[in-house]
C-alpha positions in Angstrom: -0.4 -67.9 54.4 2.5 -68.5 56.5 3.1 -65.4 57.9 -0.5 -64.8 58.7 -0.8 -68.3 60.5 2.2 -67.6 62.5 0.8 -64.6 63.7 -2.5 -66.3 63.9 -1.0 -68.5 66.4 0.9 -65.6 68.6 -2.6 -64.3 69.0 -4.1 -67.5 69.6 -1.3 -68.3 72.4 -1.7 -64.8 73.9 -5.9 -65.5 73.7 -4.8 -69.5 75.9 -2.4 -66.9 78.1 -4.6 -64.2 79.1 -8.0 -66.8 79.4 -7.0 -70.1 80.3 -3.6 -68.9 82.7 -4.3 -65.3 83.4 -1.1 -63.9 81.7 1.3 -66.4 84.2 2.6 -68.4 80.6 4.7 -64.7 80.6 6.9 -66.2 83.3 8.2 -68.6 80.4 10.6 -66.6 79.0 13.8 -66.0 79.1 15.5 -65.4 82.2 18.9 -64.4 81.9 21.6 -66.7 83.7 19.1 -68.6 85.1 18.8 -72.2 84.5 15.4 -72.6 84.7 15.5 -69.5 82.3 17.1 -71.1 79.6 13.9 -72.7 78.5 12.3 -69.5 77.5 14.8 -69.0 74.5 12.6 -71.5 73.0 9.4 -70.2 74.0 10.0 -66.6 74.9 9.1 -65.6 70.7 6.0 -66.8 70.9 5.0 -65.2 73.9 3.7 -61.8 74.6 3.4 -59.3 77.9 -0.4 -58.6 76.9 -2.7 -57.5 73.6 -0.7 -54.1 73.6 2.8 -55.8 73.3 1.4 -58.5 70.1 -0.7 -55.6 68.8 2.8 -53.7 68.4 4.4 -56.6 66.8 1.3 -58.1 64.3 2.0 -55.8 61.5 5.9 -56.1 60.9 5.7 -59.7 61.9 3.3 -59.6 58.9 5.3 -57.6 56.1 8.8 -58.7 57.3 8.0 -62.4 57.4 6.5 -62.1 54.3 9.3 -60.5 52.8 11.4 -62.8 54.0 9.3 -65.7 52.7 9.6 -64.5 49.1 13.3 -66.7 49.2 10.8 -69.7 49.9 9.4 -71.6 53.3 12.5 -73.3 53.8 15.0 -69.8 53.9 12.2 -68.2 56.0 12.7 -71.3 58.3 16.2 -71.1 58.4 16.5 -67.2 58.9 13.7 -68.0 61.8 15.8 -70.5 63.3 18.9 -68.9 63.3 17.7 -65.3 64.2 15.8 -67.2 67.4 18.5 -69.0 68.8 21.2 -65.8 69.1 18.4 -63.8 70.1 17.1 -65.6 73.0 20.8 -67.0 73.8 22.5 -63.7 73.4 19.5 -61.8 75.4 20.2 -65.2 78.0 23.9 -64.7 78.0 24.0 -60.6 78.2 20.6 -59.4 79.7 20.5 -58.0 83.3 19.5 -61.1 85.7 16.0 -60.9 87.6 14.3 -60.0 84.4 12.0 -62.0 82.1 12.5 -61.2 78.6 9.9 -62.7 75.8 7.6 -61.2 72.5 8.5 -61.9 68.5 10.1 -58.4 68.2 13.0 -60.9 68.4 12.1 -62.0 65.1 11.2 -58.7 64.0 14.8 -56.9 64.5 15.9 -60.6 63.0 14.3 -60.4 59.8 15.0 -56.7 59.6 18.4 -56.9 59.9 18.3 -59.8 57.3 16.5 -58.0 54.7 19.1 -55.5 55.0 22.2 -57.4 54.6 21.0 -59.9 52.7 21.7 -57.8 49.5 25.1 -56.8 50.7 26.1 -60.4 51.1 24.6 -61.8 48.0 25.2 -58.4 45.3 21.7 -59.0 43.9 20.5 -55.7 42.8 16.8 -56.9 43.3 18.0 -57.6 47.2 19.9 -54.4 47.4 16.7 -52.6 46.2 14.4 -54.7 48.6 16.7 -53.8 51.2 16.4 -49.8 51.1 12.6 -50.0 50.7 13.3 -51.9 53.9 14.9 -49.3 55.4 13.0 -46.6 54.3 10.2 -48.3 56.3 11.3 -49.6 58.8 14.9 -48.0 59.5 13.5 -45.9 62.5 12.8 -49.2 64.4 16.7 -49.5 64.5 17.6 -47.6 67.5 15.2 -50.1 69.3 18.5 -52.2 69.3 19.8 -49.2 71.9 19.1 -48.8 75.9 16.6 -46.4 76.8 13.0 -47.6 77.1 11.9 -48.9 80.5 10.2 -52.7 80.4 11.7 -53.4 76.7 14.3 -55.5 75.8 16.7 -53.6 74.0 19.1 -56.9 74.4 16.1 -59.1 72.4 16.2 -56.5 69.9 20.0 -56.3 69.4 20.7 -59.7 69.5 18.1 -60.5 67.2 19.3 -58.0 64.9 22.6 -59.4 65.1 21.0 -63.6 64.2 19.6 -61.5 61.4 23.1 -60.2 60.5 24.9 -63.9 61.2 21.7 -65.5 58.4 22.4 -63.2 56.0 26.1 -64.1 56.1 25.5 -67.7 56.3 23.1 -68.2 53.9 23.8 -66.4 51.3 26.8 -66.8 51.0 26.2 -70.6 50.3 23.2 -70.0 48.0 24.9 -70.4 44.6 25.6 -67.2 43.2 25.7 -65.6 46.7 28.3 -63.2 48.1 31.0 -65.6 48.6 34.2 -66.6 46.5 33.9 -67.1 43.4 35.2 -70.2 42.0 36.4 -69.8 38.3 36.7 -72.4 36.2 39.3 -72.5 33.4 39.8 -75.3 30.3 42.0 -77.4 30.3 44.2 -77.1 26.8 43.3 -80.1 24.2 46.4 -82.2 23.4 
């Protein structure tokens, strides 16, 4: 239910966009260097450059978040959180001024790249196994994260694979039994 009311509500924000504003809520996102700009790392997710660009992102939005929601509401918010803020600030801090950059493939190169590593970080064979389905599926959308495509932001997508990378490493490794040290515990010999 949560992945499909998040997407509910792109589509419902694009619906407000394109009826009520005629499109201009697209001027929200982020603008690189810009100080007005800044704003749209908030914002710029949530946003979409018409029904073609949401339509493009409804169905991985749908089966990544969903994925990614298997850990529980509270990883899937974290993950979210994390993967938005070096998205939009890295696409803010890297991007080409005098463009606007906005739409949740942000979140979808994110969660990608978290699936992904997540089973690297954490050694759980069930992840590890998630994790080449993942890529078997969706593996192709990877070289999204490279220039080359005219009007998308290749810098969205690569710095939203790379929150999806910094998650992984984060969260895991303090989920107990995740990736990190391990602490081993010895007796102490009885007098």
């Amino acid at each position: 239910m949560v992945a499909g009311g998040f997407v509910a509500l792109l589509w419902l924000l694009e619906l407000v966009d394109q009826v009520a504003f005629g499109g201009r809520l697209d001027l929200e996102g982020v603008r690189p260097r810009s100080e007005d700009g800044l704003g749209g790392v908030v914002v710029a997710p949530l946003l979409h450059g018409g029904w073609g660009h949401l339509v493009g992102n409804t169905v991985p939005l749908l089966v990544l978040g969903f994925l990614v929601l298997l850990s529980g509401l509270a990883r899937w918010a974290a993950v979210t959180a994390v993967v938005w803020l070096v998205g939009g600030l890295g696409v803010w801090l890297v991007a080409p001024a005098g463009g606007i950059h906005l739409g949740a493939s942000v979140l979808v190169f994110g969660w990608l790249a978290y699936l992904l590593v997540r089973g690297l970080v954490s050694r759980r064979p069930g992840q590890i196994a998630l994790g080449l389905v993942v890529l078997v599926l969706y593996g192709g959308a990877l070289w999204g994260v490279l220039p080359g495509q005219p009007g998308v932001s290749w810098q969205g997508h690569l710095f939203g694979a790379v929150g999806g990378v910094l998650a992984a490493a984060w969260l895991e490794r303090r989920r107990p039994g995740g990736g990190g040290p391990r602490v081993r515990r010895t007796a102490l010999p009885r007098a």
